[in-house]
C-alpha positions in Angstrom: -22.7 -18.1 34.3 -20.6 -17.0 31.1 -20.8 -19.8 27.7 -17.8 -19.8 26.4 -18.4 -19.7 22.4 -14.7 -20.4 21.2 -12.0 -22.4 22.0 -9.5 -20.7 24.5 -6.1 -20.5 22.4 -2.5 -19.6 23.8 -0.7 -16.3 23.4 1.2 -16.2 20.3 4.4 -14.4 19.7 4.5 -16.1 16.5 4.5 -13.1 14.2 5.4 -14.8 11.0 2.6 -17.1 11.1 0.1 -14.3 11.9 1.5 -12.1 8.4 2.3 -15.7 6.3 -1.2 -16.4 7.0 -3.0 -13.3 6.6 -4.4 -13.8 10.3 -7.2 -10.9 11.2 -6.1 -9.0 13.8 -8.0 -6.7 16.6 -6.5 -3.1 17.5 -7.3 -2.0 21.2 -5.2 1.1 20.6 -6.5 4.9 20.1 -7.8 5.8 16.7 -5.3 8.2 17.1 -2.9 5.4 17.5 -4.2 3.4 14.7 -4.4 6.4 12.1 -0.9 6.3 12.5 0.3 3.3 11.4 -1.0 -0.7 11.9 -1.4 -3.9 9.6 -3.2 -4.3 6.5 -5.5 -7.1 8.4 -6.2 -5.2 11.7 -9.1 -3.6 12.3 -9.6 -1.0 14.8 -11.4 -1.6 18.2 -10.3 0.3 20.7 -10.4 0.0 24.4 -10.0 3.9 24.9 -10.9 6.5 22.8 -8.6 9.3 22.0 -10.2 11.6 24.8 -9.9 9.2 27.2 -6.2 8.1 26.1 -5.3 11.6 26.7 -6.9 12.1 29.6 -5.6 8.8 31.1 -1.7 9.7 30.0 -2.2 13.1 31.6 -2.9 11.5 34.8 -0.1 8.6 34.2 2.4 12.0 34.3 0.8 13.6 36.9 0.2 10.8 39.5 1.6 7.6 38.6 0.6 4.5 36.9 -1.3 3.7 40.0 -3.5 6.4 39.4 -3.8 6.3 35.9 -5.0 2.3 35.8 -8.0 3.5 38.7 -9.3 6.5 36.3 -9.4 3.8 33.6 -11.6 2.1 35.2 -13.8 4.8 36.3 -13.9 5.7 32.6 -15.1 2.3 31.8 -18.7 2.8 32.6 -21.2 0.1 32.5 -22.4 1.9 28.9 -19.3 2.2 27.3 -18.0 -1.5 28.8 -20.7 -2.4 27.3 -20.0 -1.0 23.7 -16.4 -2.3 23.4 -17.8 -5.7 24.5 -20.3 -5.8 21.5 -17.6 -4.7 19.3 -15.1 -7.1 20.5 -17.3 -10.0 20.5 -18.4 -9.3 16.9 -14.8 -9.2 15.9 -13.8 -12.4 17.6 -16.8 -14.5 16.1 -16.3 -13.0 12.7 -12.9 -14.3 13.2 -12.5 -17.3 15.4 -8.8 -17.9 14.6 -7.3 -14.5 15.0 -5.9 -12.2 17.7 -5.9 -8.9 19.8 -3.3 -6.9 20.7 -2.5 -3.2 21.9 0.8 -1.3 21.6 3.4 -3.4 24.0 0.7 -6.5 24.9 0.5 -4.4 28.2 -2.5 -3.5 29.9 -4.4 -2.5 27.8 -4.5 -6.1 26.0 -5.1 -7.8 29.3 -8.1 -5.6 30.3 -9.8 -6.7 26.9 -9.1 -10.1 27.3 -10.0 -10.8 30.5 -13.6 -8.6 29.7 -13.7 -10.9 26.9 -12.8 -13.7 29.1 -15.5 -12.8 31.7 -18.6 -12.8 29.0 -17.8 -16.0 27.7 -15.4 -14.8 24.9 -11.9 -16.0 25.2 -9.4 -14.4 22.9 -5.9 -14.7 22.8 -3.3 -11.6 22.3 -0.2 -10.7 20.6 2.9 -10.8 23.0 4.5 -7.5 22.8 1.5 -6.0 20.8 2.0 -3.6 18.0 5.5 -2.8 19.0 6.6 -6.0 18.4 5.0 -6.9 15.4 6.4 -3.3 13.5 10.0 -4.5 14.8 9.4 -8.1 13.1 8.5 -5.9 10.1 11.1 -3.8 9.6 13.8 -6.2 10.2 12.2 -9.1 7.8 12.1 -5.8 5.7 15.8 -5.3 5.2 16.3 -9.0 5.3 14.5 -9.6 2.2 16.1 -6.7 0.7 19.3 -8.7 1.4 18.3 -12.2 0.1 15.7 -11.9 -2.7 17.3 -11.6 -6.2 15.8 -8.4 -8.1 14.5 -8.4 -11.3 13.1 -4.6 -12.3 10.5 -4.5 -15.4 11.6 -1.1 -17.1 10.3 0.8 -20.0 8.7 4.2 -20.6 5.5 5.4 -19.0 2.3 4.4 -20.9 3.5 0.8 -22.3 1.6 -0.9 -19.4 4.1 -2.1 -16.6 1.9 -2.8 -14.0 -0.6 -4.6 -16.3 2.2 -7.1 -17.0 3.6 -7.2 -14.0 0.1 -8.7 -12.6 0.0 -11.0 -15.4 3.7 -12.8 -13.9 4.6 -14.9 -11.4 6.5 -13.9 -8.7 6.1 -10.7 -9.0 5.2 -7.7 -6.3 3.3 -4.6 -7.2 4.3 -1.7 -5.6 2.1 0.8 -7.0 -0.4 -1.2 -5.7 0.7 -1.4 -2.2 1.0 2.8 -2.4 -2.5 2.7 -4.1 -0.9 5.2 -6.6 0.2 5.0 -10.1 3.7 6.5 -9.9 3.5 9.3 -12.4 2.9 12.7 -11.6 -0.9 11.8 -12.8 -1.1 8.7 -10.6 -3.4 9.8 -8.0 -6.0 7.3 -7.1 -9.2 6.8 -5.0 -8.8 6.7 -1.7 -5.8 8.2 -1.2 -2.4 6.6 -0.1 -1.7 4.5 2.5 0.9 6.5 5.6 4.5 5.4 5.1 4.4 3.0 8.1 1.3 1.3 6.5 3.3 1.2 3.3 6.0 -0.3 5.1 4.2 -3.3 6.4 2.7 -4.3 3.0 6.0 -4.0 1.4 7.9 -6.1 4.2 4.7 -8.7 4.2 4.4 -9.1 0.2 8.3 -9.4 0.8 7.8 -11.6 3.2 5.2 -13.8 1.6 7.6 -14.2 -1.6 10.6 -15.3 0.1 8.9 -18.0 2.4 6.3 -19.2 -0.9 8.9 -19.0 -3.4 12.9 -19.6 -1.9 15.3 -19.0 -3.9 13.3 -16.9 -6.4 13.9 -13.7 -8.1 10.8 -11.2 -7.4 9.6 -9.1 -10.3 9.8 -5.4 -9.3 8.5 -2.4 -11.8 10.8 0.2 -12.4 10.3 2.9 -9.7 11.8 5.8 -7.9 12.5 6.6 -4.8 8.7 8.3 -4.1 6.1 6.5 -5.2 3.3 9.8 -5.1 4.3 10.4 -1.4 5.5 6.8 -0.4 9.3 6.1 0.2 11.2 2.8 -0.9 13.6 2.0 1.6 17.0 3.5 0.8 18.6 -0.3 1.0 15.8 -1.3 -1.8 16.4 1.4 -3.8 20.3 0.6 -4.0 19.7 -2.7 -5.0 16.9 -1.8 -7.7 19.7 0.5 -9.3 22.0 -2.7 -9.3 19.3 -5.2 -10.3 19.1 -6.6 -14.1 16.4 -4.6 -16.1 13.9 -6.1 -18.6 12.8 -3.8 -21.1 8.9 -3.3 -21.9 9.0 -1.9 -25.5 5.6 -0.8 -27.4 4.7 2.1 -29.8 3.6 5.2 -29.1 0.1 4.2 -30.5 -0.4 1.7 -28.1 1.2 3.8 -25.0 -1.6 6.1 -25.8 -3.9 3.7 -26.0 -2.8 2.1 -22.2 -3.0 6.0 -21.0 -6.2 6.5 -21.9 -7.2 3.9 -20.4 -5.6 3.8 -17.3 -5.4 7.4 -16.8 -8.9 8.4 -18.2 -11.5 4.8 -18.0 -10.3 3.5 -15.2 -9.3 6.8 -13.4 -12.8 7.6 -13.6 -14.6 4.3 -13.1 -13.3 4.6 -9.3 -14.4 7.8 -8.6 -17.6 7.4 -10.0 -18.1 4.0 -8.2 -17.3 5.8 -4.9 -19.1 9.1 -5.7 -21.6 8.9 -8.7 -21.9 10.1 -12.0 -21.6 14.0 -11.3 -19.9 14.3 -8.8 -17.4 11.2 -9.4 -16.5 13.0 -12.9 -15.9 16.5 -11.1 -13.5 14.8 -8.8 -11.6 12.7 -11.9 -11.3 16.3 -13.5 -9.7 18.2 -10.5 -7.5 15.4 -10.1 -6.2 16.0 -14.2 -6.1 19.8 -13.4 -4.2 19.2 -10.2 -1.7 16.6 -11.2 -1.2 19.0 -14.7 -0.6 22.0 -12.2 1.7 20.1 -9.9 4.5 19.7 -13.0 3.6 23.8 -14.1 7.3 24.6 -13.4 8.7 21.7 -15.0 6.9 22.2 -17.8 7.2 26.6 -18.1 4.8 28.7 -18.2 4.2 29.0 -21.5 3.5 25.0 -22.1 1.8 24.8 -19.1 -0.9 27.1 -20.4 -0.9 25.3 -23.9 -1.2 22.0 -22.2 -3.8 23.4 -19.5 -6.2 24.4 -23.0 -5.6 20.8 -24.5 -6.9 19.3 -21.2 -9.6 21.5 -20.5 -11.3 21.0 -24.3 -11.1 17.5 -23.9 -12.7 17.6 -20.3 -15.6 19.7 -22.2 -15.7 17.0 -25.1 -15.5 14.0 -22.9 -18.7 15.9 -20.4 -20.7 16.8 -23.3 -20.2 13.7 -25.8 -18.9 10.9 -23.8 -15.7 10.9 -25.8 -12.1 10.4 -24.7 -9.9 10.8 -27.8 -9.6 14.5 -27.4 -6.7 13.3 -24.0 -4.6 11.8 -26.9 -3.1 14.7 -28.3 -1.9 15.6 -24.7 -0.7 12.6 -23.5 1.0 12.1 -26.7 2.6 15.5 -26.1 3.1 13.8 -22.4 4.9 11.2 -23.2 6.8 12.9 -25.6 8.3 15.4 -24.0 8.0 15.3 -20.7 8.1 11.9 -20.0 10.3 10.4 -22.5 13.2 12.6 -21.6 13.2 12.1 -18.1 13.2 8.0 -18.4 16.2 8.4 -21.1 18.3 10.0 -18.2 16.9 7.7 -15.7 17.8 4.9 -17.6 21.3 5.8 -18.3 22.2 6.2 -14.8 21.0 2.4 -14.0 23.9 0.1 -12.9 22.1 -3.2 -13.9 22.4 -5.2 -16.9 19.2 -5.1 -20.0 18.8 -8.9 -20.1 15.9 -8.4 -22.7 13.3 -6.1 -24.1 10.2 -6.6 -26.5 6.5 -5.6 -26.2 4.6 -7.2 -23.6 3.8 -10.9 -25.0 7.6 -10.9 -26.1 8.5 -11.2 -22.2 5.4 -12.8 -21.5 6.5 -15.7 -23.6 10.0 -15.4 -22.4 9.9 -14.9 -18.8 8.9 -18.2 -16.9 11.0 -20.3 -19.5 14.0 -17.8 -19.6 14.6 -15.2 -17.7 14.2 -16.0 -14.3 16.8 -19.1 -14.7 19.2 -17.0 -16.6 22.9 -17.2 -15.3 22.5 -13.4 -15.3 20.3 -13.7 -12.1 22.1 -16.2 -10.4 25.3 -14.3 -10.6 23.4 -11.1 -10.2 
């Protein structure tokens, strides 16, 4: 005799409750399957391994579904039956209100529920399982695209952008979703998310802003079409072009201030959190080198090398004294003249209005009160 230990709750095909809501959701697909691409509240449980996915679409080719569903269960032996169940049950009373699903709600969905079922553990699934919610996604994707009024926070690299835009309202941060900084030196624990992951935090953040806040112009930073290896939607990146632009303006003492510390502090602090003192720092440094050796050809050979000598004394300064003002002279140089020029050109090819520009508590004073209200953005 089974105890059930949670309510039994329907099906749900209700897929913008599950993302307004930030519902946890179980993945009974493949790692394989789940490497590739799934929600940023899912957490991977799966039914089958990758092995035995293979080995069970193999004999789905060969022999039919027929024969495919009876190796399954051979598969499932009473020890490994036994492991999914402890690692589904732990999911579903660590989360009592979410929900499970696979790749189509197909079999493999049913099979979990109904084990879950059968030890007392109820659990209801997504109809039309991972498939499903991806197409919700992408289509809510485009239509927020369509209906949200843009507003794009511009200015040059160093004058702190993202730091602003998290102190607005209304605003999405989409170096955040790409957990990269944007520049060429914007690599950042962790690595980036895969463009279909990016994808579902864009279209849920979207998503999120358009339901909390109708009506309402979103706050985007200035960005191109790659953010480090993520892709903005062509559709997004036609309207940012269009958009009105708000200027950030701040001196070059202060941008180097911002890239030391967002570049060099805080670049290291995560690395060091996730790998210690030694060998957090060594990764921080190959990271400089790298992102420095990615832009060689941009830069020439010559002040690549000259560059390359800047970075490398302050590397040796910084190891050996704890001090970070020997990066100033080359971002300064940087900014200067590698960055600067580029944003100039970038700038001139935008197609939106400049409906203001200051430093950053200029437009934090303005933005609530003015901006967002302006006729500028109605009409826009």
């Amino acid at each position: 005799m089974t105890i059930s230990t949670t309510e039994e709750r329907a099906n749900t095909e209700d897929y913008l409750s599950i993302f307004l809501n930030d519902i946890p959701l179980m993945d009974v697909r493949a790692p394989v399957e789940y490497a590739k691409g799934s929600f940023p509240l899912a957490s991977n449980a799966p039914i089958l391994d990758d092995r035995q996915r293979e080995q069970i679409g193999t004999c789905y080719k060969q022999e039919g579904p027929d024969a495919a569903v009876e190796l399954g269960y051979e598969l499932a032996t009473d020890e490994v039956r036994s492991q999914r169940l402890a690692s589904w049950q732990q999911f579903v009373t660590q989360h009592p209100q979410g929900y499970l699903f696979c790749f189509r709600g197909g079999q493999r969905s049913h099979i979990t529920q109904q084990w879950l079922k059968d030890s007392g553990y109820p659990y209801p699934l997504v109809k039309g399982g991972y498939k499903a919610l991806r197409r919700f996604l992408i289509d809510e994707l485009e239509r927020s695209i369509e209906e949200i009024p843009f507003i794009i926070l511009s200015g040059k690299t160093g004058t702190g952008k993202t730091f602003l835009i998290h102190q607005l309202e209304n605003s999405v941060d989409l170096e955040g979703l790409a957990n990269h900084r944007g520049s060429s030196f914007g690599r950042r624990y962790g690595g980036q998310p895969g463009q279909i992951d990016f994808e579902n935090r864009l279209s849920i953040a979207l998503l999120k802003h358009r339901h909390h806040n109708p009506g309402m112009p979103v706050l985007l930073e200035d960005e191109s079409k790659l953010i480090g290896r993520c892709s903005l939607p062509q559709s997004m990146r036609d309207k940012m072009q269009q958009s009105p632009l708000v200027l950030l303006e701040e001196t070059m003492e202060e941008r180097i201030k911002i890239g030391l510390k967002e570049y060099v502090t805080d670049n290291l602090a995560e690395f060091v959190a996730a790998y210690g003192d030694e060998q957090g720092f060594d990764q921080f440094v190959e990271g400089l080198s790298g992102s420095l050796y990615r832009i060689r050809r941009r830069l020439g050979g010559e002040r690549y090398q000259q560059l390359t000598d800047m970075l490398e004394k302050a590397i040796q300064q910084h190891k050996k004294e704890g001090v970070i003002d020997g990066y100033s002279p080359l971002i300064s140089d940087l900014l200067s003249h590698y960055y600067d020029p580029m944003y100039d050109y970038q700038l001139e090819q935008k197609e939106g209005e400049i409906i203001f520009r200051g430093n950053r508590q200029a437009i934090e004073e303005h933005y609530t009160t003015s901006l967002i209200n302006s006729d500028t953005i109605e009409s826009a």
